[in-house]
N, C-alpha and C positions, 0 to 999 in steps of 0.2 A: 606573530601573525596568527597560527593555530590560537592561541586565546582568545587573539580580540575575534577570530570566527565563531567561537563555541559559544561566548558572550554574545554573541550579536543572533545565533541561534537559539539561544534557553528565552533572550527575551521578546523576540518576533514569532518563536512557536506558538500554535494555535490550538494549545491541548490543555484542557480544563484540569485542574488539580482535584478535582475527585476521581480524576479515574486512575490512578497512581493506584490505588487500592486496593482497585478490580481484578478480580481472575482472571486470566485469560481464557478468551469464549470464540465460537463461532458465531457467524453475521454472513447472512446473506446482502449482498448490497453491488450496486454498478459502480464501476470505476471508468476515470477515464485517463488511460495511461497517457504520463509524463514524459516519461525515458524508460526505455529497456536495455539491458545491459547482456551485452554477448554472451552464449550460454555455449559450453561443448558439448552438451548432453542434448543430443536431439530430444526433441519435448520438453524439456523443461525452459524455463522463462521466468527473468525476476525481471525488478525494476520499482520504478518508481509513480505513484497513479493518487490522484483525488477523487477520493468519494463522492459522487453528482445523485446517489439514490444509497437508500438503508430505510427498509418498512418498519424495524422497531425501535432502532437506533439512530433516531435522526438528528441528533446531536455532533455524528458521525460526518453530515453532508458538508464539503469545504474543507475535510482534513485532509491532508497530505499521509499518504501511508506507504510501505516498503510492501510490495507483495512478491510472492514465491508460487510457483505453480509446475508440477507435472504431471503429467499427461498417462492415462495407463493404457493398458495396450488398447489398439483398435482406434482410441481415442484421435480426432483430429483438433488441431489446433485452432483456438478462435480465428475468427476474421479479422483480416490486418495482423495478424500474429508473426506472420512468418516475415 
């Protein structure tokens, strides 16, 4: 069962094969979360969200991505966050 999902993931994924290559970079870009996943750490927040905007990376818009985020002091949490 784990195989026929990993197989059924590598070939519905929507991630071009040149970017395998890529450094890894920052990107300003809107998301709109998918799922978040319970976090113990007041402020921080992961989860899962598709990119709907990226101003230089717009190859980006429509991909599924894992994001991570913590909050530094002072900071409040986006809208809809909590």
């Amino acid at each position: 069962m784990f195989l026929a999902g990993d197989a059924s993931y590598v070939l519905h994924r929507a991630r071009l094969a040149a970017w395998e290559g890529l450094p890894p970079r920052e990107a300003r870009m809107s998301l709109r979360v998918d799922r978040a996943f319970p976090q113990k750490e007041r402020g921080a927040r992961t989860g899962l969200a598709t990119v709907v905007r990226a101003a230089t990376l717009r190859d980006l818009v429509g991909q599924r991505v894992y994001f991570s985020l913590s909050l530094r002091r002072g900071e409040q949490l986006p809208r809809g966050a909590r």
